[in-house]
Backbone bond lengths (Angstrom), bond angles and torsions (degrees), N, CA, C in turn:
res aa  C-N    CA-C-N  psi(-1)  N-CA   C-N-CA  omega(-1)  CA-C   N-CA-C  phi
1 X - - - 1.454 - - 1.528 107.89 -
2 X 0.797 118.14 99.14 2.034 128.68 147.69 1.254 106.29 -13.83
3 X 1.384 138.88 132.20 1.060 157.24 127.12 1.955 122.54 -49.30
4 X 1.286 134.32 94.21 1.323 105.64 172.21 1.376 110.01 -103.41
5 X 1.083 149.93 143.43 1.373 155.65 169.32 1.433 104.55 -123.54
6 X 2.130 97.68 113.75 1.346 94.34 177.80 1.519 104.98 -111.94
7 X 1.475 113.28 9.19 1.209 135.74 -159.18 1.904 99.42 -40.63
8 X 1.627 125.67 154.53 1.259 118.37 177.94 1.468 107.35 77.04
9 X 1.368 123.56 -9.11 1.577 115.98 -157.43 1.789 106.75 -117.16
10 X 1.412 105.72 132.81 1.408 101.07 -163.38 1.735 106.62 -93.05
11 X 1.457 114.75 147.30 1.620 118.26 -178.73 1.174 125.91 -59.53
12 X 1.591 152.05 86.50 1.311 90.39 61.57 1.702 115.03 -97.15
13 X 1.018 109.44 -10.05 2.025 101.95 -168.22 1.517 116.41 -54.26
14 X 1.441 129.19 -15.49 1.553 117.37 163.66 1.670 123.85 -82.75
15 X 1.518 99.84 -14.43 1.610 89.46 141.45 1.177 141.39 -100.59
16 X 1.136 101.10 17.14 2.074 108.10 -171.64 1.702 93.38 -97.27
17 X 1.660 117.02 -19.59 1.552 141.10 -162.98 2.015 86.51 -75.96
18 X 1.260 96.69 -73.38 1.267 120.87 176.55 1.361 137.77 -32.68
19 X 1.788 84.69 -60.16 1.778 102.44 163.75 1.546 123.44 -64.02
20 X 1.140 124.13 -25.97 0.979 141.35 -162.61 1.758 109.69 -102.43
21 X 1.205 126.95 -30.43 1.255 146.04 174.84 2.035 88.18 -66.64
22 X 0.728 104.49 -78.65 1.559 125.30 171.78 1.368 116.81 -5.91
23 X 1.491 83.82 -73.54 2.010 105.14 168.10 1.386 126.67 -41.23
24 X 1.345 90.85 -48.61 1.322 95.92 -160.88 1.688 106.97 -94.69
25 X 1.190 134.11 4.45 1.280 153.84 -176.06 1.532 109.62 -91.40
26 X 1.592 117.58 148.80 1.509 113.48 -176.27 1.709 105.19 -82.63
27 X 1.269 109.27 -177.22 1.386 107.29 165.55 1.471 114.67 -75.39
28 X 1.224 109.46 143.56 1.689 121.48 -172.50 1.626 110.66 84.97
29 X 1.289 129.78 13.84 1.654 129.43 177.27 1.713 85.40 -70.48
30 X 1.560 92.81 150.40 1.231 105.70 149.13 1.538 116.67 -138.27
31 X 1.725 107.69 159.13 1.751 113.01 175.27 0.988 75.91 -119.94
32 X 1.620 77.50 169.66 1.665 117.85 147.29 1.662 116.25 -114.97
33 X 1.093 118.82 116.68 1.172 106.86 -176.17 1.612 120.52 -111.25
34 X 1.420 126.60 132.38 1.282 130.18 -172.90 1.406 105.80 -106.61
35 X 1.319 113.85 123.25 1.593 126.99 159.27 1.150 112.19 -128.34
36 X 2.189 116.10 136.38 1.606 104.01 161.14 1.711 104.58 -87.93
37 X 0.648 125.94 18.53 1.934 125.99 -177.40 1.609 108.32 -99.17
38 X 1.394 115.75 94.91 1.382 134.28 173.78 1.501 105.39 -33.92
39 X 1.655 112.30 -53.92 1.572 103.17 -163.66 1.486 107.22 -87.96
40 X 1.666 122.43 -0.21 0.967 116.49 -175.72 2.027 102.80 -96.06
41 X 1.055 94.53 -12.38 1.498 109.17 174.83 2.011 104.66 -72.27
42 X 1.045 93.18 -40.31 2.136 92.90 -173.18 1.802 86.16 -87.71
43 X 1.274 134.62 -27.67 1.375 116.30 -162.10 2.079 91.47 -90.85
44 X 1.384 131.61 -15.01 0.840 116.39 162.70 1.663 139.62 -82.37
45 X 1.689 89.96 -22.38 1.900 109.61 -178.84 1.939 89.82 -79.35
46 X 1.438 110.28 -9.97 1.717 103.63 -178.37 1.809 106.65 -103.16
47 X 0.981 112.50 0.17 1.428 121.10 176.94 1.389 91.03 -98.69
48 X 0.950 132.01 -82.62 1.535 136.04 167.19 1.468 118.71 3.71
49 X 1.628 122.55 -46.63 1.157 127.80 -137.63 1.350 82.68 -135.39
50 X 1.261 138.93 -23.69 1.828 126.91 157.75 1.518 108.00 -62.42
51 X 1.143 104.83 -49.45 2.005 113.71 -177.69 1.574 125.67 -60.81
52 X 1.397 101.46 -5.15 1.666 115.15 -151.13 1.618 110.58 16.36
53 X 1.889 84.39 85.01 1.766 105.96 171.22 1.592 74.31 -116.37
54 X 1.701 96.16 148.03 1.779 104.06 178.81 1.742 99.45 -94.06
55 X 1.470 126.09 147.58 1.264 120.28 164.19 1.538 99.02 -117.24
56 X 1.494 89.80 117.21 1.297 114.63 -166.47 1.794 111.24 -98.10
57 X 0.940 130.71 2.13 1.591 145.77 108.46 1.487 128.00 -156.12
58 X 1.606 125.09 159.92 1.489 117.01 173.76 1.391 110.42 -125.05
59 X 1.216 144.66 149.13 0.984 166.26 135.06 1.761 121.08 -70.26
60 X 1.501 96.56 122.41 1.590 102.11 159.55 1.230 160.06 -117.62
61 X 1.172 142.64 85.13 1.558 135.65 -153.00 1.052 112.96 -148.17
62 X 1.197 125.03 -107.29 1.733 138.25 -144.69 1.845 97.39 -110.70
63 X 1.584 93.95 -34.88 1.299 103.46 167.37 2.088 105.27 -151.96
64 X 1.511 77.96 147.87 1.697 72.36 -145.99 1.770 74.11 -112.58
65 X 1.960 87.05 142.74 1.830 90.34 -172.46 2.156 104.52 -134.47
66 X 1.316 106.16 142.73 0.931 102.98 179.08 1.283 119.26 -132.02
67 X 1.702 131.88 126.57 1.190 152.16 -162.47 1.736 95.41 -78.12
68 X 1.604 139.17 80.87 1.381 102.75 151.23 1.635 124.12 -102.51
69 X 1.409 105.99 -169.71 1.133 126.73 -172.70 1.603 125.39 -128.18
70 X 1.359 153.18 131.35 1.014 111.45 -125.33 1.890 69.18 -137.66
């Protein structure tokens, strides 16, 4: 599993990080992706869920992390 850390990074470029990780990945890759940016956290679990990428779990706090699957 890939690590992405877009942590520090303002919206939109941690999904262009994301989107693009995505692309270029076979079917069945998975990340993990770390963001501290709350709204960049719902604008990524919503990219996720237009693309049918599965988020296969998320975490929330101080730094909020999300498991997908592609």
């Amino acid at each position: 599993m890939e690590e992405v850390d877009v942590r520090g990074m303002q919206c939109p470029d941690p999904l262009k990080v994301v989107a693009a990780k995505l692309a270029a990945a076979p079917q069945g890759a998975q990340f993990r992706v770390l963001t501290d940016d709350y709204t960049c956290y719902l604008m990524l679990r919503r990219m996720a869920a237009l693309n049918d990428v599965k988020i296969l779990s998320s975490e929330e706090g101080e730094v909020f992390v999300l498991i997908l699957e592609k």
